[in-house]
C-alpha positions as CSV (number, residue, x, y, z in Angstrom):
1,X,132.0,131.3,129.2
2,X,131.6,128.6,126.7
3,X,129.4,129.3,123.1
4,X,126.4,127.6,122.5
5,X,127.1,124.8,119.8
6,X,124.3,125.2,117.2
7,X,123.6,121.9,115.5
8,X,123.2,122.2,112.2
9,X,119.3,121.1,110.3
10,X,119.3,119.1,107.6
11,X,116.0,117.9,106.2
12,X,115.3,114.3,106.6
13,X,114.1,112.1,103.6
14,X,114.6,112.3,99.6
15,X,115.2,116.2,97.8
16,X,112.6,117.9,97.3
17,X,111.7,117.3,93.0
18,X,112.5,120.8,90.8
19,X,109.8,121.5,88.6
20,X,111.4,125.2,87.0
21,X,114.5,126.0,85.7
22,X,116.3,126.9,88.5
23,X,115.7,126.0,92.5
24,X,114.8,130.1,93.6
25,X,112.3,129.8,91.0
26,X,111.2,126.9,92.8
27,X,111.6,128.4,95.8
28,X,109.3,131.6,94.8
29,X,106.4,129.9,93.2
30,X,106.2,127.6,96.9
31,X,106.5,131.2,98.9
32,X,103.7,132.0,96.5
33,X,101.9,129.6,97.3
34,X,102.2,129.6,101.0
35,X,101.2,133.3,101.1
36,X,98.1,132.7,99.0
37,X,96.6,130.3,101.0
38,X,97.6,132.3,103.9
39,X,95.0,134.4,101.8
40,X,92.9,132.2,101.3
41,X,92.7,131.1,105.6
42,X,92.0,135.3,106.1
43,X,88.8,135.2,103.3
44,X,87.1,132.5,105.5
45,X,87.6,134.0,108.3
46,X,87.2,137.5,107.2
47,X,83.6,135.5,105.6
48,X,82.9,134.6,109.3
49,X,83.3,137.7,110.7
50,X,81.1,139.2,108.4
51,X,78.1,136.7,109.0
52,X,78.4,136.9,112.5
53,X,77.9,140.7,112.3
54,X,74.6,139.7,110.1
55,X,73.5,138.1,112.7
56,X,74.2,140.3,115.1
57,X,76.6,138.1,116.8
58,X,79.6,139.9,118.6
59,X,82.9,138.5,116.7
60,X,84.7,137.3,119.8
61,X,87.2,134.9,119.2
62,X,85.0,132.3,121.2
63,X,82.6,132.4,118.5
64,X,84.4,133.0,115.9
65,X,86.2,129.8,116.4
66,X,83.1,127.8,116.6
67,X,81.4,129.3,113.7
68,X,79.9,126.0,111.5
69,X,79.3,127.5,108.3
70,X,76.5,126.0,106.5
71,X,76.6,123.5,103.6
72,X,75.9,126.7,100.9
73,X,78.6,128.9,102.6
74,X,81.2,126.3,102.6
75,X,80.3,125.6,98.8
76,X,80.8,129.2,98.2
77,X,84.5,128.9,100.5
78,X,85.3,126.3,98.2
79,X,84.6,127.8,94.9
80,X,86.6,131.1,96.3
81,X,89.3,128.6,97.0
82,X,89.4,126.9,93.5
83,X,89.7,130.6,91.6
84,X,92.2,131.7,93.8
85,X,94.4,128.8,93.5
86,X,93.4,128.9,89.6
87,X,94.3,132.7,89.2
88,X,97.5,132.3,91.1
89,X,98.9,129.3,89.3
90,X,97.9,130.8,85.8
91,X,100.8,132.6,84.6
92,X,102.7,128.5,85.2
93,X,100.3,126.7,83.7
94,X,100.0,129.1,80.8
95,X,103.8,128.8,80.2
96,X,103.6,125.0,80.1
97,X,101.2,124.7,77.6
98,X,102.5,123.7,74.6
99,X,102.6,126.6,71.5
């Protein structure tokens, strides 16, 4: 039996820029930040759900899926968005303002 060779992955293109002190710092805040607008995906569509039961509407994934939310509800998505991303990246904005 012969192993499998695994080829090794290297990403393609220039280093990705360090913004902290060290590159798991970096490395947490962009976990961070992934997760929250992981968070951010599940509020919308926890927002769909929700006005699909007001309407009576059975939450199947069909409709879910091809819910249009209307011009108000998206402004309201959006300003959910903007405090979430605000609250999250306080505590680095905070520490680079100057004392």
């Amino acid at each position: 039996m012969s192993a499998e060779l695994k080829r090794q992955r290297f990403a393609k293109g220039p280093p990705r820029p360090q913004y902290l002190e060290s590159r798991s710092d970096d490395r947490l805040v962009m976990m961070i930040l992934t997760l929250s607008s992981e968070v951010a995906a599940l509020r919308e569509r926890l927002d769909t759900h929700e006005r699909l039961a007001d309407a009576a509407t059975l939450p199947s994934v069909a409709a879910v899926e091809s819910f249009v939310p209307t011009e108000e509800n998206e402004a309201a998505r959006a300003r959910n968005r903007q405090a979430l991303i605000e609250r999250v990246t306080r505590p680095l904005l905070d520490d680079a303002e100057p004392s």
